[in-house]
N, C-alpha and C positions, 0 to 999 in steps of 0.2 A: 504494500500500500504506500508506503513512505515514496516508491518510486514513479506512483501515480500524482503525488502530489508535490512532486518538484518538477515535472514534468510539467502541470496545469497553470503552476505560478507564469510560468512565459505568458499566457493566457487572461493573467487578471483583468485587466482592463477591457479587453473584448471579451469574456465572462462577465464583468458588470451589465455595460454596456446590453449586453444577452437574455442579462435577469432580470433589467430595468422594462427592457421591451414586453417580455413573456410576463412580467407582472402588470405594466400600464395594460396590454389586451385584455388579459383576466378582467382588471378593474372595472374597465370601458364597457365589458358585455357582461356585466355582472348587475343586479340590481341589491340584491340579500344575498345570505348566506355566506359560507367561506371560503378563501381561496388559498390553499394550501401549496407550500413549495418545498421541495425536498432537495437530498445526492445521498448517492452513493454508491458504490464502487462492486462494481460485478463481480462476478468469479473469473470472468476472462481479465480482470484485473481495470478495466474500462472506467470511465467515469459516467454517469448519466443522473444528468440535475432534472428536474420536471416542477409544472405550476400544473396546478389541477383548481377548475374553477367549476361553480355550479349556477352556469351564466346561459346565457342566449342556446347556446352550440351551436355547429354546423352540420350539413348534411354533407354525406360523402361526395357527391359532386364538388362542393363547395371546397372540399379539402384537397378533393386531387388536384383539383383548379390552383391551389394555393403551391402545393408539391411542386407546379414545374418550375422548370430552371428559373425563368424571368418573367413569372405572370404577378401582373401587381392588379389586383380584386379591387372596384368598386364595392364595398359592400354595403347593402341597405336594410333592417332586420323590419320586423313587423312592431319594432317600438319605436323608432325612428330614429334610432341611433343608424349612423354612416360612419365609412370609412372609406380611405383610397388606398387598404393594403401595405403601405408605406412602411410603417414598423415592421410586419412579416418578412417585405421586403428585405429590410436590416439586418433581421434576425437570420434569413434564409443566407444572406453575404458572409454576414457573419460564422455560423456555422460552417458552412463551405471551407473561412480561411482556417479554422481553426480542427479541418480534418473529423467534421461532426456529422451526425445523420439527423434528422429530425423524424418524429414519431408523432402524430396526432389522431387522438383515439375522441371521438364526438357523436353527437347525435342532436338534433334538434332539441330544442326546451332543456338538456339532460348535463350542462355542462360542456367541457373539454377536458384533457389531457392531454399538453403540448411536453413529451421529454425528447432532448441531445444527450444523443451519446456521442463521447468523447476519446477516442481513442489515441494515449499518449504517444509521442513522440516528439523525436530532437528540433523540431521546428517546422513553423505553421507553412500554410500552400502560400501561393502566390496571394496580393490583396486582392479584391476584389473590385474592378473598375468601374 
């Protein structure tokens, strides 16, 4: 473990930056209840952080739409919150340089769960342009 986490220090700041975004979203499609964020460290030695919220959700269309490489989502819910995907967008760059996967597990009315896994190594990808 010790070598997972000297490995993620290269990372802090684009980790904030990560946790900042995946918690403003939670917040934004959230009305009540609570929004819960975790880590921790797989058996393949892995790191994967996650926010779990019990907000709006998405519907699977809506996620794989999110999944590609450079779709930035208009989104409009039936409370009349919007968004222009923008943060996703960040968070999607972000992941990317820092050698991550993203995972979102959702359902309409039922919440999310957005987790990155993190797979350590000597240094990040190219930035992202």
């Amino acid at each position: 473990m010790r070598s997972t986490r000297a490995k993620l220090v290269q990372f802090s700041e684009p980790l904030r930056i990560l946790i900042y975004n995946l918690v403003s979203n939670a917040i934004r499609y959230s009305d009540k209840g609570t929004i819960r964020v975790g880590a921790e460290v797989t058996p393949q030695n892995d790191s994967r952080l996650w926010v779990l919220d019990v907000g709006i959700g998405m519907s699977q269309e809506t996620i794989d739409h999110l999944l590609k490489k450079d779709a930035v989502v208009h989104f409009k819910s039936n409370e009349s919150r919007s968004g222009h995907g923008l943060g996703f967008l960040i968070i999607k760059d972000l992941v990317r340089w820092i050698g991550g996967r993203i995972k979102i597990q959702s359902e309409p009315e039922k919440g999310a769960r957005v987790s990155v896994l993190i797979r350590p190594r000597s240094k990040p990808n190219a930035m992202p342009s």
